[in-house]
C-alpha positions, 0 to 999 in steps of 0.5 A: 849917323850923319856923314862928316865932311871936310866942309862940315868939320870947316863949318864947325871949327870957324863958329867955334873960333868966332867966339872962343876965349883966350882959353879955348884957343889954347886948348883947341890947339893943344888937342890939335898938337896932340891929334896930330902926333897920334898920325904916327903912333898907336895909342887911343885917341883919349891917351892921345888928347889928354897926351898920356905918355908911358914908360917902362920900367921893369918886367912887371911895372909900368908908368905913365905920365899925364900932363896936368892942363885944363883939357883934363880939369873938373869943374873946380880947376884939378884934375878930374876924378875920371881921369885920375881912374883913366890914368891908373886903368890906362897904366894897369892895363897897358902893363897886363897887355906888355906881358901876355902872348901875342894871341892874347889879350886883356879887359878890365874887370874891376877897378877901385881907385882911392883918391888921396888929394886933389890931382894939380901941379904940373903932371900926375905919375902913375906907376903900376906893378902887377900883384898876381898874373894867372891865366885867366885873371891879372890883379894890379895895383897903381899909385898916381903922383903929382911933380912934387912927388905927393900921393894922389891917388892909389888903385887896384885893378882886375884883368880878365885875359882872353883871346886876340880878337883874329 
């Protein structure tokens, strides 16, 4: 793997400004903003580019708000599918995770997303709420919304829960 330098990241950054539009000035600086803010926090660097922000809610649910913005879209101006699963897996994953002990800890094992109507607006919401808990295996499920409160998407997912990596 090729070592990366300041100067390489320099030599990169100014020939990708020398022709970048409009567009993507705007949406290297928002990913700039949102790398700069995970500095001081301990998420993924996917949650923090695509600023994925979560909340609590209640024992046993979770929501996590995504701002729609072109850093997100498909090739057709919404929401990328992917995404809408990351959101969801994110979601169900971070909830499983908030409610086993500090020596365990949890993978994805399947994970089926519906998806319901295009992902637009201003943000999607996805809350997610836990199904079943057993020792080894967590069922979830997941519904995503847009601002206006429609139904994009809904999710069940698997966790298997293993031990903390030492």
């Amino acid at each position: 793997m090729e070592q990366v330098t300041k100067q390489n990241v320099q030599k990169q950054f100014e020939q990708f400004i020398q022709t970048a539009t409009n567009e993507d000035r705007s949406i290297l600086s928002k990913i700039l903003d949102n790398l700069q803010q995970k500095k001081d926090s301990t998420g993924s660097y996917l949650s923090a580019i695509i600023k994925m922000e979560k909340s609590s809610l209640q024992d046993k649910e979770l929501e996590i708000t995504l701002p729609v913005h072109p850093i997100v879209y498909n090739s057709l101006d919404m929401v990328h599918g992917g995404i809408t699963a990351t959101l969801a897996d994110s979601a169900m994953g971070t909830l499983v995770h908030q409610l086993l002990p500090d020596h365990q800890t949890a993978v994805t094992s399947n994970l089926s997303v519906q998806y319901i109507r295009p992902g637009t607006g201003d943000y999607l919401r996805c809350r997610a709420s836990v199904t079943h808990q057993g020792r080894q295996l967590c069922v979830t499920e997941a519904k995503i919304v847009d601002n206006r409160n429609k139904l994009v998407a809904t999710a069940q997912g698997t966790f298997m829960v293993i031990p903390k990596a030492k």
